[in-house]
C-alpha positions in Angstrom: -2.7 -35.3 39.1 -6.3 -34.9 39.5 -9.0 -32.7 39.7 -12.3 -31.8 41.2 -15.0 -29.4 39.9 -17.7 -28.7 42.2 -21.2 -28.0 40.2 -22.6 -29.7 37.0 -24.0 -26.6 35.4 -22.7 -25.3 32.0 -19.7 -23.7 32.9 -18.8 -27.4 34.5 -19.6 -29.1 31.4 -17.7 -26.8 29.6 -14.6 -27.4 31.7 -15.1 -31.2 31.5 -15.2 -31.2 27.4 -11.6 -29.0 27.4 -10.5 -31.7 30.0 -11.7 -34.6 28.1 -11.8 -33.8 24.4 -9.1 -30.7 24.3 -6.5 -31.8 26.9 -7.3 -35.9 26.9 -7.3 -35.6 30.4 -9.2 -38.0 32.1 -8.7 -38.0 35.9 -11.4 -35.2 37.1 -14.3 -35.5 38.9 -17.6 -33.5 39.2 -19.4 -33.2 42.6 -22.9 -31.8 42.1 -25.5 -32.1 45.0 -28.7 -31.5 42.7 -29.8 -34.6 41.4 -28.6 -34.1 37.9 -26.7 -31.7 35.7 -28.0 -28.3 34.1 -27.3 -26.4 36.9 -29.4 -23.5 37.0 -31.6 -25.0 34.4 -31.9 -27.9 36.8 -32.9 -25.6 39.5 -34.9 -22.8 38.1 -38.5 -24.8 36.7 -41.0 -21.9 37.7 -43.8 -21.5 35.3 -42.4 -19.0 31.9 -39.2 -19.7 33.2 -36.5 -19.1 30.0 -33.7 -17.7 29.3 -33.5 -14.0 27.5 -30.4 -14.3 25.1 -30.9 -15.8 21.6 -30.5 -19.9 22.3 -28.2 -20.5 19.4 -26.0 -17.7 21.2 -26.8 -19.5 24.2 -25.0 -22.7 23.1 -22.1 -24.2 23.3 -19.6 -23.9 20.5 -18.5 -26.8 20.5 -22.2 -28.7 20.4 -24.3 -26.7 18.3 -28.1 -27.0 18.1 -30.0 -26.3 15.0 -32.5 -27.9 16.4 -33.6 -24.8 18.9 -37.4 -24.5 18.4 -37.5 -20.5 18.7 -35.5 -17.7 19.2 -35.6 -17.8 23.2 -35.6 -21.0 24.4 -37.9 -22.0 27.2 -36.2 -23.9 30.4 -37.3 -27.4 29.9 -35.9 -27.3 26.0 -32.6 -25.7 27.6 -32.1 -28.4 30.5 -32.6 -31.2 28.0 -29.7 -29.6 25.6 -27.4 -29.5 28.5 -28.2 -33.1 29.5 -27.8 -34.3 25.5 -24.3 -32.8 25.4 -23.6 -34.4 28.7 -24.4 -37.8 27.2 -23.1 -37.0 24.0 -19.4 -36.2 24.8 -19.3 -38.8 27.5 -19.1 -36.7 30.5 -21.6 -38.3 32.7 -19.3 -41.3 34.0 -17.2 -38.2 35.4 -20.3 -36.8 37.6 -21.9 -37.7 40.6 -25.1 -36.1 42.0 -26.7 -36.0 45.5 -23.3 -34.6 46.9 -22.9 -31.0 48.7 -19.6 -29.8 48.9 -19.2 -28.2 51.9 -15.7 -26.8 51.8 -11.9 -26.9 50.9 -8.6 -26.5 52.7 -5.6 -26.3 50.5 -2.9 -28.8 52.8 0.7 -27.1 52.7 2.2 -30.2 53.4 0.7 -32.4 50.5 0.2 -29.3 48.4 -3.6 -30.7 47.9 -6.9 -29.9 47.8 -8.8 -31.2 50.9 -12.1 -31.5 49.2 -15.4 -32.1 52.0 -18.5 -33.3 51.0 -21.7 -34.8 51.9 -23.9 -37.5 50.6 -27.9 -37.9 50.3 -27.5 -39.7 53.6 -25.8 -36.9 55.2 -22.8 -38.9 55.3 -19.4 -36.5 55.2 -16.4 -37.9 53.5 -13.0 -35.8 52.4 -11.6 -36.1 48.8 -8.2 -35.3 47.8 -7.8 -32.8 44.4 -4.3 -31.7 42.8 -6.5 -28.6 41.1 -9.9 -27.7 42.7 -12.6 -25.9 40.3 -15.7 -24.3 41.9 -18.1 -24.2 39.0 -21.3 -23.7 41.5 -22.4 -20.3 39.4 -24.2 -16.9 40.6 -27.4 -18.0 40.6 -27.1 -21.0 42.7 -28.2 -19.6 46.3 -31.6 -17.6 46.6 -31.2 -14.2 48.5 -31.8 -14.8 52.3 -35.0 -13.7 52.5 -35.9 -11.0 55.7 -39.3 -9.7 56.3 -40.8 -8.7 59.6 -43.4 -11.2 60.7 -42.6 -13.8 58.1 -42.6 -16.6 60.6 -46.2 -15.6 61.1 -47.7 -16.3 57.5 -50.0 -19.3 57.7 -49.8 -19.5 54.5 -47.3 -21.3 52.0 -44.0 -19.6 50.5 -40.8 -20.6 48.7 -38.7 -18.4 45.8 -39.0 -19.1 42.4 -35.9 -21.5 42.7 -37.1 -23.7 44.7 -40.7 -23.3 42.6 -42.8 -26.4 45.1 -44.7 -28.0 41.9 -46.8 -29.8 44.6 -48.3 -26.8 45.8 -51.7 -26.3 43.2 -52.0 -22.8 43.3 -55.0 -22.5 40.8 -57.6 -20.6 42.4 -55.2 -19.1 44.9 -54.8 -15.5 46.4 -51.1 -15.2 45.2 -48.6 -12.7 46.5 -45.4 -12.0 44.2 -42.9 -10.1 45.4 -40.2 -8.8 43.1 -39.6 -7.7 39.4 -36.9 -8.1 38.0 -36.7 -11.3 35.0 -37.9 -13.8 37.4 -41.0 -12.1 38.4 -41.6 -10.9 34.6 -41.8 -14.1 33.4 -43.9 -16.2 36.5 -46.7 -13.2 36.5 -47.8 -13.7 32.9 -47.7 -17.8 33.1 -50.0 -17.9 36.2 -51.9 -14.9 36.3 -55.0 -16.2 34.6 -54.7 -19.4 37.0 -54.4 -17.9 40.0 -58.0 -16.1 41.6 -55.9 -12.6 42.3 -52.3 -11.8 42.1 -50.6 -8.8 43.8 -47.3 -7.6 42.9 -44.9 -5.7 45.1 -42.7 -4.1 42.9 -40.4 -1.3 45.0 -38.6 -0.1 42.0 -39.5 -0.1 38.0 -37.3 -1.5 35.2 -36.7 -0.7 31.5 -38.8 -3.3 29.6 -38.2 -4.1 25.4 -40.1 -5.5 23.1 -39.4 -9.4 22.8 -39.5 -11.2 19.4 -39.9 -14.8 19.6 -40.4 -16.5 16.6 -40.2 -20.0 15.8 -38.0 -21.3 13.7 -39.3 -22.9 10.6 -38.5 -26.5 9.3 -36.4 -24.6 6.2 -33.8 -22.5 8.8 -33.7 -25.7 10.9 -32.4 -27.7 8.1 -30.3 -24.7 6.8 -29.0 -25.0 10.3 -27.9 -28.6 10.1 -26.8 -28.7 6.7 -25.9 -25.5 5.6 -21.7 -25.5 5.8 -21.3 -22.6 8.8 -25.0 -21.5 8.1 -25.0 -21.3 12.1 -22.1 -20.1 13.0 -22.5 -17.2 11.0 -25.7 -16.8 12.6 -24.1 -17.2 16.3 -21.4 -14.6 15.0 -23.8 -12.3 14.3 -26.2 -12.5 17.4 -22.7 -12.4 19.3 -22.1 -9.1 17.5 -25.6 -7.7 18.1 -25.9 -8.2 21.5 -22.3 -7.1 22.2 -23.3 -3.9 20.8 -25.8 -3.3 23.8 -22.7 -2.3 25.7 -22.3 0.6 24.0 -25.6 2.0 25.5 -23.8 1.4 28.7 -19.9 3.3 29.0 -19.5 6.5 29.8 -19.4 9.8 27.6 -21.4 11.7 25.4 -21.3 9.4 22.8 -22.5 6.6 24.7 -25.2 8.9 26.7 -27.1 9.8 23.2 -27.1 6.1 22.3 -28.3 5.1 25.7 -31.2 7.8 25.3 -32.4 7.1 22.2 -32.4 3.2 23.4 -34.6 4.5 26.7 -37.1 6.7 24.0 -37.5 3.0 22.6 -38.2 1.2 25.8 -40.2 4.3 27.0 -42.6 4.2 24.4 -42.8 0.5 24.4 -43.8 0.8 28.2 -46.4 3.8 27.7 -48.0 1.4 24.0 -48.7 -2.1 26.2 -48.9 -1.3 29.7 -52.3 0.1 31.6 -51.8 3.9 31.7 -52.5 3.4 35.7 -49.0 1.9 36.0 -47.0 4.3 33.6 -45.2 6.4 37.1 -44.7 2.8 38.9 -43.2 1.3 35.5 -41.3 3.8 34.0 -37.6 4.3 35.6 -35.6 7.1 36.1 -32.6 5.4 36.5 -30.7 5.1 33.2 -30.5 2.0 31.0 -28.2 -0.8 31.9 -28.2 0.5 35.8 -30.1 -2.5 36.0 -30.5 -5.7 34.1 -32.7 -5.1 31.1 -36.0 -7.4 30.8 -37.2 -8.1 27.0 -40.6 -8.8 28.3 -41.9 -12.0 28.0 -45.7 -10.6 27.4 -45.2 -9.1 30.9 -46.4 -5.7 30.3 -49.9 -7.1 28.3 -50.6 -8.9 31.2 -51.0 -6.5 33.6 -54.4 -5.2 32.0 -55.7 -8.5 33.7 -58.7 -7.4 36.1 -57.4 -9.9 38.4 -54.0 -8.7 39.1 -52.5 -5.6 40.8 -49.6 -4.1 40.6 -48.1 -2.2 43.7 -45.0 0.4 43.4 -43.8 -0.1 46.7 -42.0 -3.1 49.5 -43.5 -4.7 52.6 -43.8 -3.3 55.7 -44.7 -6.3 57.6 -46.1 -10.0 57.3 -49.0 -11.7 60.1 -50.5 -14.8 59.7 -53.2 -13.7 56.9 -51.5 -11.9 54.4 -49.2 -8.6 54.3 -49.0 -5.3 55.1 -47.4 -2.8 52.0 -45.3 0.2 53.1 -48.2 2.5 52.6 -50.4 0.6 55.3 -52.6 -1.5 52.8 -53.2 -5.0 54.2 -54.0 -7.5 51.8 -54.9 -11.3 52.8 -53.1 -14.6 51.1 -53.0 -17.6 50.8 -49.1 -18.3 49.0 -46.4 -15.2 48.5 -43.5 -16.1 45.8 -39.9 -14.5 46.4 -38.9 -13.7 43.5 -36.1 -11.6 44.9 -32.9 -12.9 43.0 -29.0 -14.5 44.5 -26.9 -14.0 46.2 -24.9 -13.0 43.1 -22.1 -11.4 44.6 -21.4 -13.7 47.5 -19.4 -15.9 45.2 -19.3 -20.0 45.9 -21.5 -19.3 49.1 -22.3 -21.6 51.0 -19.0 -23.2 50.6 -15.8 -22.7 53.4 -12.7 -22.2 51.2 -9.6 -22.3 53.7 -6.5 -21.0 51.5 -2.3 -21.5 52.2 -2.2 -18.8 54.9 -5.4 -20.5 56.6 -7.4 -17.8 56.2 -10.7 -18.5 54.7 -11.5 -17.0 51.1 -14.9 -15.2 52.4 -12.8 -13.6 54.9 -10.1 -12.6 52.9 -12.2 -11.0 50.6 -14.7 -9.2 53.7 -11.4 -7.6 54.9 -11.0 -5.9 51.5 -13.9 -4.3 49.2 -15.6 -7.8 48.4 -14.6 -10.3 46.0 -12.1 -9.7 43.8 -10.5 -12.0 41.1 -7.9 -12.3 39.2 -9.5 -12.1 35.5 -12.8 -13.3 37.5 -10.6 -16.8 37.7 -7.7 -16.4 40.7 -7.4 -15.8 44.0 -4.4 -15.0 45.6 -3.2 -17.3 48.9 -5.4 -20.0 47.0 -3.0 -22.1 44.9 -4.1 -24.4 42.1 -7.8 -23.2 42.2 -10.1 -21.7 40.4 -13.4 -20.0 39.4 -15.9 -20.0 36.7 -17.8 -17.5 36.7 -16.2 -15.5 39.4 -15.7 -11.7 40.2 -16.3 -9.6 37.7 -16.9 -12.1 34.5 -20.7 -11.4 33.7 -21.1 -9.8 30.2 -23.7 -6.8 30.3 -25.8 -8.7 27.8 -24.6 -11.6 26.2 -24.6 -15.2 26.6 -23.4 -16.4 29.4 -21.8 -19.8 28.1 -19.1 -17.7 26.1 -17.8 -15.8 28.7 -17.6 -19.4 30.9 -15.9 -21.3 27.4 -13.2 -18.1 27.6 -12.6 -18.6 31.3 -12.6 -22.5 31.0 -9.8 -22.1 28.0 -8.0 -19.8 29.8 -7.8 -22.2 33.0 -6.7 -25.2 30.9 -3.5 -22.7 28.9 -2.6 -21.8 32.6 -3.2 -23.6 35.6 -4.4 -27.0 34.3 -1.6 -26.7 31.3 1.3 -25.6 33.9 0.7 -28.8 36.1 0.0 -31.4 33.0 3.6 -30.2 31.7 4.7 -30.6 34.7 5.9 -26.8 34.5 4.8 -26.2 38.0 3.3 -28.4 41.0 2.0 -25.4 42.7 0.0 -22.8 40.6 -1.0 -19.1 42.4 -1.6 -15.9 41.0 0.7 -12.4 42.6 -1.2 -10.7 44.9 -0.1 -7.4 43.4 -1.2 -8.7 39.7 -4.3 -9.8 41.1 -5.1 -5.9 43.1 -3.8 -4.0 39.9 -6.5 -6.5 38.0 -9.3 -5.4 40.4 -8.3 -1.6 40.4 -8.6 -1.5 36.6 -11.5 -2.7 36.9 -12.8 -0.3 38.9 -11.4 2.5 37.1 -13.4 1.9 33.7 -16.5 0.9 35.8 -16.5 5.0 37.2 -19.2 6.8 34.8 -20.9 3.8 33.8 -24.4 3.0 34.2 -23.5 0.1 36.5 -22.4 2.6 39.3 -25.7 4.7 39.0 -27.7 5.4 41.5 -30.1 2.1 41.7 -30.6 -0.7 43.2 -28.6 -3.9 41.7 -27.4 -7.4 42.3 -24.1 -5.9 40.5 -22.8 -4.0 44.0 -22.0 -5.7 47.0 -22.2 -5.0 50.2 -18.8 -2.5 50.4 -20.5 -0.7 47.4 -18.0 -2.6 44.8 -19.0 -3.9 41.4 -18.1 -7.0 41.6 -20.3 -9.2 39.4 -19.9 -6.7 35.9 -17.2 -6.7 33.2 -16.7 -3.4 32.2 -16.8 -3.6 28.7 -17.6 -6.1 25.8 -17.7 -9.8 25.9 -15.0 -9.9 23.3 -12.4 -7.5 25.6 -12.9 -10.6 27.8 -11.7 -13.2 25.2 -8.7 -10.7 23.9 -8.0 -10.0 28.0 -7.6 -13.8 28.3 -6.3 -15.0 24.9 -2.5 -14.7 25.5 -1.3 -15.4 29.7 1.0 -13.0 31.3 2.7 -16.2 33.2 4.8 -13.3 34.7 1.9 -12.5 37.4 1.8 -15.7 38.6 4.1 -17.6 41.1 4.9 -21.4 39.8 6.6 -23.4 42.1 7.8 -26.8 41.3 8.1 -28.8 38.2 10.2 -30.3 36.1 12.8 -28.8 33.5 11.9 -30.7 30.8 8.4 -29.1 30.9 9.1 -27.0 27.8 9.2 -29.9 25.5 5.9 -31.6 27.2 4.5 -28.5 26.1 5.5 -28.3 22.5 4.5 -31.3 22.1 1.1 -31.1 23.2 0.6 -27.5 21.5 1.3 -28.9 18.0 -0.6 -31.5 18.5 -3.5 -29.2 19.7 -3.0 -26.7 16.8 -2.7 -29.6 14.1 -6.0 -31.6 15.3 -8.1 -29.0 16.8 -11.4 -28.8 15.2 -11.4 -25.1 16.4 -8.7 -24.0 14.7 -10.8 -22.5 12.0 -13.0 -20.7 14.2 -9.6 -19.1 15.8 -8.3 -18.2 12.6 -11.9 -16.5 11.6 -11.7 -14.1 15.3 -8.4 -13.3 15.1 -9.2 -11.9 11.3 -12.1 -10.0 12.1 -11.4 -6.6 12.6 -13.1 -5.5 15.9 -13.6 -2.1 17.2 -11.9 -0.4 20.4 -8.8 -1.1 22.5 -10.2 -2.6 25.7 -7.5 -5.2 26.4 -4.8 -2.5 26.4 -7.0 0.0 28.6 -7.2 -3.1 31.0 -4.0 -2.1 33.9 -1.7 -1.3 30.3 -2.3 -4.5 28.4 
């Protein structure tokens, strides 16, 4: 048995520490075609680029930091914590970089993986996998981007993502197209390099007030030495930002949080921001319809004399500059897309060919977009599965949790299944995996995520298929104990009962998270999400 995980970004290290450290499972391998692991850390190095959930929230459990020099972490401090854990837990001997993974086809036959890649040297070679992981993320691939004339600019352009640090804009007539976090974060850090800056902004956002301290030497050394000093701290930022969600559901009660939440931003907006750019800034959309920005000093830049901001898109490009929907041509000499991924085109640009040899992108065109079973299976696709997938993005909370609940959840089912040799072949019902998606649906009617706004949350079939509907924690509870019954296992040996007694004792004797289970399963949360969730 072996397996492969395509991507080296968190939720890929995560899965490699359960495999190595949880499981002692050693046989996996990581393909990752950047040139290093972080994943979007690794990718993402535009200037202010950081990430907007509190760091030690934005950590992984099982290799806390109380070393984080602030609140909210810039990029560069983030990429080096994700190579340190790498390093740390050994996982680096498992990865190897420069390699694209260009597709899968699941062999009926051999009941394998047939894994295709391709090297630096454009060199394409097929590896075998007993369980294939895609771990490549939703914000991988850029947006394609599609303006009339494009070709035609003389000048240079790329997307934040692929930020060309060999291009010295200093002094530069810089176009910025876009605002959502991206563009909120890029237009403070180079606005006062840069000779003018326009942005094209075609819809507002709600913007919040962004405390950022640093932590002093005292709370760092609490943070080390303190026994569970930090994760008390984690627990509560968890519980904090959980709470957000609230703003979002439906009802009355829910509507007169989310107001008084939009009075906050409102005001923030109307205290820092020019009073020429209140009606472009100020949404009327409600909160949560899109992702909130807790401006990075955003709003106090735009009283910069250099830099405009326009409330509308692009009509057309030409060799000089651009042309704004309302006619105004304005010359340039480099435009930055930042205009977001493809979020909800899941594991694109991979070609994932299932057991019926259909391909997974059409399988899920033919529907309402992609679906997933817990955001983890796909039927027809045996013995795979996704991090991050469908419908597994907490409203506003960190990110690396919701990937640590997925990746335990993969190793108690499919990776646990074939390790005990319960099952050879792994695949989830097709009827558990619709009911999952219908559910889903269901609670996400009346929320702010099906407002009327524009979002990387809907697809193009008008499904939500990047949101979970609720709080991060009815994700863990939703995963915590496998309903084996909506799965077909095929295969496997009888004796896989005792295999896995034997290797659940051991796990609850010597688990160092033992404690931390004990500690959620006591606290007394609020709400009944799991069993709202198709009757669980």
């Amino acid at each position: 048995m072996n397996v492969i995980i395509i991507g080296a970004g968190p939720s890929a290290i995560a899965m490699a520490h359960t495999l190595k450290h949880k499981l002692g499972f050693q046989n996996f391998t990581i393909y990752e075609k950047l040139d290093g692991a972080g994943g979007t850390w690794r990718t993402n190095t535009y200037p202010g680029c950081g990430c907007d959930i509190p760091t030690h929230l934005y950590s992984f459990s099982f290799n806390l930091n109380p070393h984080w020099s602030k609140e909210l972490c810039d990029q560069a401090e983030i990429l080096q914590y994700m190579e340190s854990t790498v390093d740390k837990f050994n996982l680096r001997k498992h990865m190897n970089f420069g390699i694209e993974c260009l597709g899968a086809r699941w062999n009926v036959r051999t009941q394998k993986w047939e894994v295709r890649l391709r090297d630096a040297a454009n060199k394409e070679f097929v590896k075998e996998a007993t369980i294939f992981i895609s771990a490549v993320g939703g914000i991988s691939e850029p947006r394609n981007i599609k303006f009339p004339g494009l070709e035609k600019f003389q000048g240079k352009t790329f997307h934040t993502a692929r930020w060309d640090h060999t291009y010295h804009y200093q002094g530069k007539r810089m176009a910025i197209i876009g605002n959502g976090c991206s563009a909120a974060q890029v237009v403070p850090s180079v606005v006062k390099r840069v000779k003018t800056l326009t942005q094209y902004a075609r819809s507002p956002q709600w913007y919040h007030e962004r405390p950022n301290r640093t932590f002093t030497a005292v709370e760092k050394l609490c943070f080390r030495f303190v026994p569970f000093w930090q994760r008390l701290h984690r627990l509560q930022l968890f519980r904090t930002n959980d709470a957000l969600v609230d703003t979002y559901m439906a009802g009355e009660k829910a509507k007169e949080k989310r107001a008084a939440t939009e009075k906050t931003a409102r005001d923030y907006i109307y205290r820092t921001a020019p009073k020429k750019y209140h009606d472009i800034l100020v949404p009327d959309f409600p909160l949560g319809c899109k992702r909130r920005i807790f401006d990075p000093n955003y709003l106090e830049s735009l009283h910069e004399n250099n830099l405009t901001l326009l409330g509308e898109g692009i009509r057309e490009f030409d060799a000089t500059g651009i042309t704004s929907e309302t006619g105004e041509h304005q010359e340039f000499d480099v435009v930055v897309f930042a205009t977001g991924f493809q979020v909800t085109n899941f594991l694109t640009p991979m070609h994932i060919t299932g057991e019926n040899g259909q391909s997974l992108a059409d399988q899920w065109a033919a529907d309402k977009g992609a679906q997933a079973y817990l955001g983890t299976y796909v039927h027809n696709f045996p013995n795979f599965a996704i991090l991050f997938g469908p419908n597994s993005f907490p409203a506003h909370n960190s990110v690396i949790f919701a990937s640590e609940v997925q990746v335990e959840y993969i190793a108690k089912t499919l990776v646990a299944s074939l390790l005990n040799k319960r099952a050879s072949v792994f695949d989830v019902k097709p009827e558990a995996e619709n009911d999952f998606a219908s559910g889903i649906d269901v609670l996400l009617k009346g929320t702010v995520y099906s407002a009327d706004c524009s979002n990387w949350y809907i697809n193009s079939e008008g499904r939500n298929s990047a949101s979970w509907p609720g709080h991060a924690y009815g994700y863990w509870r939703a995963t915590w104990f496998p309903r084996f019954k909506d799965f077909n296992l095929e295969g496997g040996s009888r004796t896989w009962v005792v295999r896995s007694a034997t290797s659940s004792a051991f796990s609850a004797i010597f688990s160092k998270y033992s404690l931390m289970t004990v500690l959620a399963t006591g606290m007394v949360w609020k709400g009944n999400f799991a069993k709202e969730l198709v009757g669980w």
